[in-house]
Each structure stands twice: as C-alpha cells, then as structure tokens.
N, C-alpha and C positions, 0 to 999 in steps of 0.2 A: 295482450294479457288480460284488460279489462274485458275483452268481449271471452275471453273464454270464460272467465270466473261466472259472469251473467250464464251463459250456455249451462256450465256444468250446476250451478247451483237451481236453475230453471228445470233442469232434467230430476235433478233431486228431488226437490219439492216435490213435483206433480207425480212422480215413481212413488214416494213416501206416503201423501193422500189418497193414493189408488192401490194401494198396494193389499189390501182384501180381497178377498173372492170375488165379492161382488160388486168390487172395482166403486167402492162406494164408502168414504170413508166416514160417513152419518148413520143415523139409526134413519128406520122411516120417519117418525117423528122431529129429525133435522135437530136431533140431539148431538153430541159427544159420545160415541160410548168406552167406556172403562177402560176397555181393552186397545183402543187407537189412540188413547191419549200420547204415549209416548209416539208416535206419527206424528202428530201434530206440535210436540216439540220440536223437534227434527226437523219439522219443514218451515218450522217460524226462523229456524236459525238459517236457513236456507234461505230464505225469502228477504231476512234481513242484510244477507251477506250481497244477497241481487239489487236491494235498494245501492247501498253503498256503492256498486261497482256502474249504477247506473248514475247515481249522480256524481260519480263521478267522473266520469264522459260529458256529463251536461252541464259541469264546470268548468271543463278544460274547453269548451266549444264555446263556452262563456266569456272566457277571460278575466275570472274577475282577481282582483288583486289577493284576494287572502284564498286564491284554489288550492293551495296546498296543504294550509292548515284544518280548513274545511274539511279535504278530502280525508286526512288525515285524523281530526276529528271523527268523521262517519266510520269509519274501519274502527277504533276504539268504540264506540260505540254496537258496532257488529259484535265485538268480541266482549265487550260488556255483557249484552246479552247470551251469548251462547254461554260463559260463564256462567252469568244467572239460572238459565235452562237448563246446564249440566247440574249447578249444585242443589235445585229445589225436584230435580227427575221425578217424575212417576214411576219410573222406576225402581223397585226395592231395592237398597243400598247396605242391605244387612250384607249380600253375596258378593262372589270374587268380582262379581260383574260392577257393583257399586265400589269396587278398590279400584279397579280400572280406570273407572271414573273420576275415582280421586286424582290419581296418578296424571288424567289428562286435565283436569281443571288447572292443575300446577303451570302447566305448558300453555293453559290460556291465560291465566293471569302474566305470564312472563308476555305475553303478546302482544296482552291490553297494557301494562307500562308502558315498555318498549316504545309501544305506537303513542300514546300520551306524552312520552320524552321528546318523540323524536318529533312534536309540534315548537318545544325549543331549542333541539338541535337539529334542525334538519337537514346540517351537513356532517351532521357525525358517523362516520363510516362505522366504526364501533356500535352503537346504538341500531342503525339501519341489518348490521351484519346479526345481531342474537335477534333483532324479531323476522329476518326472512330464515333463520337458523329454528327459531320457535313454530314458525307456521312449517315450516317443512316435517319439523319432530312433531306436529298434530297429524297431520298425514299419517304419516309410517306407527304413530303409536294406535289408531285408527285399523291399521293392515293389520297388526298385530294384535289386538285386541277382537279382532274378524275370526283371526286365525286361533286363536288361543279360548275364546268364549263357546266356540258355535262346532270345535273339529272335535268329536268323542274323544279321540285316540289323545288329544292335548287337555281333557280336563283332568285336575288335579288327584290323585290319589282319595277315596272314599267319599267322592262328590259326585257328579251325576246331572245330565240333561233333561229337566222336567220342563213337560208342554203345559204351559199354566194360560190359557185363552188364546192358544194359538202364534204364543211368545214363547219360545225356547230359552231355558231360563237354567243357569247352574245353580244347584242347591247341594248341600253338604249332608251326610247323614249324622254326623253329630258337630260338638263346640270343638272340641280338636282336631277335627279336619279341615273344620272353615278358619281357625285360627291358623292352621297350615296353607292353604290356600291361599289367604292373604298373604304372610308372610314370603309366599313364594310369587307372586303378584310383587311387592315390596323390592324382591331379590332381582326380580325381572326386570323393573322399572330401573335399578342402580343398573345395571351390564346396558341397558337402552343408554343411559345419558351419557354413558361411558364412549358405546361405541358412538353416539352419533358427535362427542367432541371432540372424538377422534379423526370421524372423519370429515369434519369441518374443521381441523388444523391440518389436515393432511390437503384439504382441499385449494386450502388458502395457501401456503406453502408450494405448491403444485402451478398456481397463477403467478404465486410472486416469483417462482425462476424467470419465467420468458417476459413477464411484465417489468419486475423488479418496481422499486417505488416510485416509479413517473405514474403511475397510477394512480390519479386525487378522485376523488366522490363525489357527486356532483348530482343536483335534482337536474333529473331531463326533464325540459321544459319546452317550449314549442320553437321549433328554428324559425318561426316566423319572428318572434317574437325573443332570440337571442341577436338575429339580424339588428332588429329596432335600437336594441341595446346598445348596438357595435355603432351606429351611425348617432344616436344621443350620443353616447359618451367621445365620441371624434368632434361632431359638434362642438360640445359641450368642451373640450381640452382634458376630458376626466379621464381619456382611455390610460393610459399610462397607471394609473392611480387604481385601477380599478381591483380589488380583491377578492371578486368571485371567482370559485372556482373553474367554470368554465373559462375565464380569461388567463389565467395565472394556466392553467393546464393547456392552453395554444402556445405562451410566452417561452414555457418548458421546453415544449415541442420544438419550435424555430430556432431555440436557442443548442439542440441535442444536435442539430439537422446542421446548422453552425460549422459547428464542432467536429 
C-alpha cells in the first residue's frame, strides 16, 4: 500500500511540473511563472504526501518504538498542508471552481483530525473507519470535480469555459448565475455525502453478515515483532493477562473453534 502511494504520487508530481508545452515548468530566467504556479502547488502536495509514505517504510524498517505515532503524525502533516494549499490556491476562488474547493477542503480537514485523534486512539475502529471513509470521498469528490469543471456539456447554466493562460477556467456571465452555480455546487456536495454514507453503511453491514463481530481492529504491526511479544509475555507469566487486541482476537478464535 505504502509503495503504491510513493509510485502514484511520484508519477504526479513530475506529470504536474512538466506538464507545458515545453515540458518546462520554469521561465528561462529559472523563474516561477504566473501561469504554473498552481503546478507547483499540486506537486508540493504530492511530493509531500511521497515524503510521509517514504518515511514511513523507513520507520517500520527501523523499529523504533513510537513508529506509529510518528507515522501517524507525518500523514496529518501531509494533509495539513494540502489543506494549507487548497485554501491559500492561486487559483481564483471567486468561480464554481473555488466552491469546489471549498466543498473539498471540508473533507481534508475531516482527515487531518481523524489522523491527529487516531495518534490517541489508535485502536479506535470508529476513528480509523471516517478517516480511510474521508480519504476515499477526497478521491471520488476529485473524479467529480474532473468531470463537472472541465466537461462543457456539465457546466452550469449561463457560465462558460474560458482559456485564461492556458488554464481552462469556469466563469459566469453575470452575479446570478455565479450565485446559481455555487448553490448547485452546494446541492451537489449534500447528495455526495449522502451517497457516500450510504454506501459506507451499506458496506459495513455487508462485512458484518459473514464476519459478524469477532471482528476486533487491530494496528498490523510486524509478525516478527508480534512473535517476540507472544514468547516475552510466556516468559514473563503476562500472556494470559494480556489486552491487546491482537491476543484477545486469537483467544476469541480458539475459544469459537472450542465450541
């Protein structure tokens, strides 16, 4: 999972900084210019999201005792800034294109908690379930937002695709149709959170038949390193006693098998 995240955001970036004609995303003078600035948001959030997934393999290789909070930490951080870069954009945020952006900032701050909580509760199935439920509705609101900014036939009533430096950009021909826009932007974001908590109660529901609730939450952690565990706490006279969930979810198991 970590090594895809590194891939795809690796492909990002360098697609994002090259993405010019002239496959160049500097001036000759190894300026910035005006018109790639939002490139170069996009790839910092990319690049940031490749740091996190990178150190976080080089924790886990580490073994060091706080690898999860760490790791955990660096992901809140990732999403910190994208936050940061979606709400300060270079982007004009007067257009449906900047309500969009509203609409997803909401969905990263739900992310950046989340992930911030879940440094103290790291076994809270509840907590881990609304931030892999937030990061999936950044995706799909992402497709939609594709599909809805950039397809003619889907822009709003008395608005319009203008090419403003080579950025495809919706603009409105007057205040009542941009104030339309938004609100239907608004209308679109409510039926989004609708269906997707639909289909993350329908999903959950769907595992909890054939699973039912022997199903406990549990940080996967290294089997080397849950072995070590198993032979300290035998050592040690602890095993019995022990109330991680990876043991208490074996005890279940032998005890179902029992039975």
């Amino acid at each position: 999972m970590i090594n895809t995240v590194i891939r795809h955001h690796s492909f990002h970036s360098h697609g994002t900084l090259h993405r010019p004609v002239r496959h160049q995303p500097l001036d000759p003078d190894g300026t910035i210019p005006s018109n790639h600035l939002h490139n170069f948001e996009h790839s910092s959030i990319s690049m940031t999201f490749f740091l996190y997934a990178a150190c976080a393999i080089i924790l886990d290789r580490a073994h060091v005792q706080a690898q999860f909070g760490l790791t955990q930490l660096l992901g809140a951080i990732a999403f910190a800034q994208e936050l940061l870069l979606f709400h300060f954009h270079s982007t004009d945020h007067m257009g449906p294109e900047g309500q969009y952006h509203l609409m997803f900032q909401i969905l990263v701050l739900v992310s950046l908690s989340t992930t911030l909580i879940s440094i103290g509760l790291p076994s809270s199935f509840l907590v881990s379930f609304v931030r892999s439920l937030s990061i999936f509705s950044q995706g799909l609101w992402e497709v939609v937002m594709g599909f809805m900014l950039w397809t003619p036939s889907l822009v709003p009533k008395g608005c319009f695709l203008n090419d403003e430096d080579g950025h495809m950009v919706v603009r409105c021909s007057s205040h009542d149709a941009l104030h339309r826009a938004n609100s239907l932007v608004n209308i679109e974001f409510s039926w989004f959170i609708i269906a997707v908590t639909v289909f993350a109660v329908s999903f959950y529901l769907v595992l909890l038949k054939p699973y039912g609730e022997k199903v406990q939450y549990f940080w996967l952690g290294n089997e080397d390193e849950e072995s070590n565990d198993d032979v300290e706490s035998l050592k040690s006279g602890t095993f019995g006693n022990n109330k991680s969930f990876i043991h208490m979810g074996k005890i279940s198991s032998q005890n179902d098998m029992e039975r």
